[in-house]
C-alpha positions, -999 to +999 in steps of 0.1 A: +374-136+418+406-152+415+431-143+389+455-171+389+457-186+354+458-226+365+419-215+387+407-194+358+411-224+333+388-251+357+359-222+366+342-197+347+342-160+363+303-167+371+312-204+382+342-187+406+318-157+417+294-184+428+316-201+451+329-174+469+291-169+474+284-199+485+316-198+508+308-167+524+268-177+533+283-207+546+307-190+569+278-169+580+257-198+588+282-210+608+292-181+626+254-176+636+253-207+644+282-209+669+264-176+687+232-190+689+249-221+710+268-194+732+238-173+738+221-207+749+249-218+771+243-185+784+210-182+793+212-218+812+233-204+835+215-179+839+186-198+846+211-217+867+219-191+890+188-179+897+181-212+912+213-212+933+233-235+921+270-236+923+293-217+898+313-251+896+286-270+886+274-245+859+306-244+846+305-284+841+274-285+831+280-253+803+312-254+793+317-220+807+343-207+828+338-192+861+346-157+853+321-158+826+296-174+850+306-146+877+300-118+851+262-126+844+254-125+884 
């Protein structure tokens, strides 16, 4: 909760322990988000690799670089 005066006058304590709430599952949801999209990127190289194809082109194609491409092989 925030004690500053000026924040305490606009929110209620339950209004104030609400948005922190609300901040936090949103920050989660973001976070998972982001790892799900890595953990995607990573299995398409993956994939990727088992079919042979060049580290330079699975790095354009993922967004990965080629020492994270060279450490799933």
């Amino acid at each position: 909760m925030n004690s500053d005066e000026k924040f305490t006058w606009f929110l209620t304590e339950e209004e104030d322990a609400e948005k922190v709430h609300n901040t936090l599952m949103l920050n989660a949801r973001e976070e998972g988000y982001e790892s799900g999209v890595e953990q995607n990127k990573l299995g398409i190289a993956k994939n990727m690799l088992k079919e042979n194809i060049d580290i330079e082109i699975i790095s354009k194609v993922t967004g990965l670089t080629k020492e994270e491409i060279k450490e799933l092989q």
